[in-house]
N, CA, C and O atoms as a GROMACS GRO file, in nm:
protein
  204
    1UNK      N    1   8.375  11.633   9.786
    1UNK     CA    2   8.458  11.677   9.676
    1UNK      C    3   8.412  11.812   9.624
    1UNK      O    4   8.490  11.888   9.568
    2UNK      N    5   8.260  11.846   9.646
    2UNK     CA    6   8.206  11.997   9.605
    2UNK      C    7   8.292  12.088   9.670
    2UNK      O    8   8.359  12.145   9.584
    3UNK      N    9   8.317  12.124   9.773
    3UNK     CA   10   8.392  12.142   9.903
    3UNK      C   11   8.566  12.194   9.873
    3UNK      O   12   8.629  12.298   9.892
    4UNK      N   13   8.596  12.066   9.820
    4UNK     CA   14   8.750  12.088   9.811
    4UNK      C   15   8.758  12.159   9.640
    4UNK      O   16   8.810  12.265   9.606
    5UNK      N   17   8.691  12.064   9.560
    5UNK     CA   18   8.751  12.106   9.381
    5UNK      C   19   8.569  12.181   9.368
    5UNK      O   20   8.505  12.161   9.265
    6UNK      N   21   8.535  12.227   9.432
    6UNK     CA   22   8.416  12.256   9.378
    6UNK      C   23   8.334  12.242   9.218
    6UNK      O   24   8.284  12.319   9.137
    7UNK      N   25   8.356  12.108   9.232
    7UNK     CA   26   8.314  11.990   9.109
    7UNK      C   27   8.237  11.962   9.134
    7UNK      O   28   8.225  11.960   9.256
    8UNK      N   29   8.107  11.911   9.049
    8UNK     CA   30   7.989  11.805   9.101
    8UNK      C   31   8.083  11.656   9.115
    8UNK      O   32   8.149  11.613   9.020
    9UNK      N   33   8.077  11.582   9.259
    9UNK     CA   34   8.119  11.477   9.255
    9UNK      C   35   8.107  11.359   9.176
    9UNK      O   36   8.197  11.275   9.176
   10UNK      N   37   7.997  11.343   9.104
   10UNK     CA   38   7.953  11.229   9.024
   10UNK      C   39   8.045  11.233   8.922
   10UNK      O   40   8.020  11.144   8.842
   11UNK      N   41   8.185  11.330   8.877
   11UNK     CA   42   8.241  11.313   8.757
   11UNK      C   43   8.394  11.257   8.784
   11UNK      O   44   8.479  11.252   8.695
   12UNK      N   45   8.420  11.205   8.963
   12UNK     CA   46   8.503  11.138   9.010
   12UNK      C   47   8.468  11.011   9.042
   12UNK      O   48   8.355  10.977   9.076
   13UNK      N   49   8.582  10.926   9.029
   13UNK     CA   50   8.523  10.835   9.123
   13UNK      C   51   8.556  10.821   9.256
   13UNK      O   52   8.623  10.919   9.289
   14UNK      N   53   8.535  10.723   9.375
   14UNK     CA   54   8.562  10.707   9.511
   14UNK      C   55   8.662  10.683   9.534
   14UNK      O   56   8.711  10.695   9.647
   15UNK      N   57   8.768  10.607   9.354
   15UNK     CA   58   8.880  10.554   9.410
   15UNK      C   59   8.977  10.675   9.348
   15UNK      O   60   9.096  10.653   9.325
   16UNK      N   61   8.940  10.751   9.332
   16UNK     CA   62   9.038  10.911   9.281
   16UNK      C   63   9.048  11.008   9.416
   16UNK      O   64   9.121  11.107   9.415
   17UNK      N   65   8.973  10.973   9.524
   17UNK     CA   66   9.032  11.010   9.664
   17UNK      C   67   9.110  10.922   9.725
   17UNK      O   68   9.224  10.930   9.770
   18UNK      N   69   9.031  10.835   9.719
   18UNK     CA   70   9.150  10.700   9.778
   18UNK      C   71   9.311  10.732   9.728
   18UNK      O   72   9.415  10.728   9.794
   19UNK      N   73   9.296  10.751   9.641
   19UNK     CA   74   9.436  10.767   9.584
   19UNK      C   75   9.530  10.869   9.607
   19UNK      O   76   9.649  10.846   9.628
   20UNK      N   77   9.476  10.987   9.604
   20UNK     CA   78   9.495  11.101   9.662
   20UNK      C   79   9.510  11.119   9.784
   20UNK      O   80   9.586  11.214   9.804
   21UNK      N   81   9.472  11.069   9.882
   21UNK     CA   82   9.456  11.013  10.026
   21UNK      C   83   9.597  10.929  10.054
   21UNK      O   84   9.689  10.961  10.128
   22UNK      N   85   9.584  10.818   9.974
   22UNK     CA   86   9.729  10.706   9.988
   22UNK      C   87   9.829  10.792   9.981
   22UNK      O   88   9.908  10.791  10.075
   23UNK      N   89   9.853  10.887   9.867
   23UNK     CA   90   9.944  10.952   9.830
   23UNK      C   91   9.975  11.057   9.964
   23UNK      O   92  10.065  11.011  10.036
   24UNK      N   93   9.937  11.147   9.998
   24UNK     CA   94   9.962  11.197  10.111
   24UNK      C   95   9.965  11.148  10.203
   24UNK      O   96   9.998  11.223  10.295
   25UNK      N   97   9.939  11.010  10.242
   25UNK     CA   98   9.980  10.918  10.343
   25UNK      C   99  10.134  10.883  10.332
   25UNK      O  100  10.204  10.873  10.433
   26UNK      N  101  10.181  10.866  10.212
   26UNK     CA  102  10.314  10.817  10.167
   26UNK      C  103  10.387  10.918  10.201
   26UNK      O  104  10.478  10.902  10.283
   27UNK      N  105  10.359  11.046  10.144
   27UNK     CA  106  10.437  11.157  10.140
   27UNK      C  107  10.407  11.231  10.264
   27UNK      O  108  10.381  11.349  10.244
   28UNK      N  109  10.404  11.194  10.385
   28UNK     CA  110  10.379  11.221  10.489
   28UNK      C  111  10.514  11.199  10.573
   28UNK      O  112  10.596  11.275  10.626
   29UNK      N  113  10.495  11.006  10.556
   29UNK     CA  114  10.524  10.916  10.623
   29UNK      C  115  10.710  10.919  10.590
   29UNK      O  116  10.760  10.842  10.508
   30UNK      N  117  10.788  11.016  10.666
   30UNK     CA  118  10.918  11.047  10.664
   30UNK      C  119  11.021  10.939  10.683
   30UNK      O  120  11.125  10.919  10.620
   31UNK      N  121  10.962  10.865  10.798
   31UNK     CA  122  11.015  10.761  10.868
   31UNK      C  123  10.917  10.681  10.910
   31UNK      O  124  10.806  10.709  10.956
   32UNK      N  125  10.973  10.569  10.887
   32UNK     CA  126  10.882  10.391  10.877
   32UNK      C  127  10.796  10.406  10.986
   32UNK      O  128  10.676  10.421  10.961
   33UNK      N  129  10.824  10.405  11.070
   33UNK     CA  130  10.758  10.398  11.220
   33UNK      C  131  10.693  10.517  11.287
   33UNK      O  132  10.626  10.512  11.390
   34UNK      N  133  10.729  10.655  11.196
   34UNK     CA  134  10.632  10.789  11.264
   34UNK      C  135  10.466  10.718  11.206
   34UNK      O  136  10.426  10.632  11.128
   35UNK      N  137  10.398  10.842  11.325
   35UNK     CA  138  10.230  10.825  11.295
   35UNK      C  139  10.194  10.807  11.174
   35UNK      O  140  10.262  10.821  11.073
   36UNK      N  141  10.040  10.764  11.189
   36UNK     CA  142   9.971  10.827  11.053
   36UNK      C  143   9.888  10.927  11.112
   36UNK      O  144   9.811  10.924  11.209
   37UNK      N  145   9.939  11.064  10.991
   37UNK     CA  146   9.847  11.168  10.988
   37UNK      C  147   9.719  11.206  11.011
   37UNK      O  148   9.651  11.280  11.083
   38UNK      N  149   9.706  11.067  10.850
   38UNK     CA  150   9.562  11.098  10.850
   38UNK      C  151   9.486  10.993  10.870
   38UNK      O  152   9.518  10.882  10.826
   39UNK      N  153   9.373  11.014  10.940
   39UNK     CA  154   9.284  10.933  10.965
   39UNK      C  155   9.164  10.885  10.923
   39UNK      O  156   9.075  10.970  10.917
   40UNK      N  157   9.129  10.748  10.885
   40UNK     CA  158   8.975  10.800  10.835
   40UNK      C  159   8.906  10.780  10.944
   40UNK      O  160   8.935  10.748  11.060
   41UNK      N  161   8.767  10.813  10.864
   41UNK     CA  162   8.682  10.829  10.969
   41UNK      C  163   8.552  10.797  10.896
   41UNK      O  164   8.507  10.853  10.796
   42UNK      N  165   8.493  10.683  10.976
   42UNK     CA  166   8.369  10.571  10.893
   42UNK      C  167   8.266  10.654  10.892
   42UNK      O  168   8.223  10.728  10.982
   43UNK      N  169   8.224  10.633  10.768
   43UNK     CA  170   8.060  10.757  10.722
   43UNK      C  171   8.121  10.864  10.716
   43UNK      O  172   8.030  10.935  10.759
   44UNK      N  173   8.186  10.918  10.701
   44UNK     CA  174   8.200  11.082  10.723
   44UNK      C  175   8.341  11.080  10.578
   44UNK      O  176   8.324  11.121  10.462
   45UNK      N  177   8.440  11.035  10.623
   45UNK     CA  178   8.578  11.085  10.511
   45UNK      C  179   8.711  11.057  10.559
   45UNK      O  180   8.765  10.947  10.558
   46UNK      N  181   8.768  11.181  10.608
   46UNK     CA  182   8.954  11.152  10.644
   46UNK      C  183   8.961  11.294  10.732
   46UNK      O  184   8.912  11.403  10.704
   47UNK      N  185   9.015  11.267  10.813
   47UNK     CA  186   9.054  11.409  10.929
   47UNK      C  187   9.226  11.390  10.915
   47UNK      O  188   9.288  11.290  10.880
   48UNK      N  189   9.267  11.500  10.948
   48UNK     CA  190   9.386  11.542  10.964
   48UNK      C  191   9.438  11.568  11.119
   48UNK      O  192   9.406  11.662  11.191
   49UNK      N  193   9.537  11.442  11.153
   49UNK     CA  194   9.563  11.486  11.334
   49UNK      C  195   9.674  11.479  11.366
   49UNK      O  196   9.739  11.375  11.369
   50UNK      N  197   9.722  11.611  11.401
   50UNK     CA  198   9.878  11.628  11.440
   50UNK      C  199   9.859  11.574  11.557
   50UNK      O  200   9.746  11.563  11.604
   51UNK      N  201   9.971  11.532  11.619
   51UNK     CA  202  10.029  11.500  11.726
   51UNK      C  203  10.078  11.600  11.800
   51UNK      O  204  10.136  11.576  11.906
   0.00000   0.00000   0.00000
């Protein structure tokens, strides 16, 4: 989160990405059955993968 809002992270919580995350998952997702974008990725965060 230093990275993106260059904030000290400790004044978010874990579920204020999550959310942010869902949300661009939704607003992605054009049609029921296209991909998902984004991906997570265990220990590390969320990658972004076009097709």
């Amino acid at each position: 989160m230093e990275l993106v809002w260059n904030e000290d992270y400790s004044l978010y919580s874990r579920k204020a990405v999550n959310n942010h995350v869902s949300n661009l998952r939704r607003k992605l997702k054009t049609v029921p059955y296209s991909p998902d974008y984004i991906k997570s990725v265990i220990g590390v965060g969320y990658k972004f993968e076009a097709l």
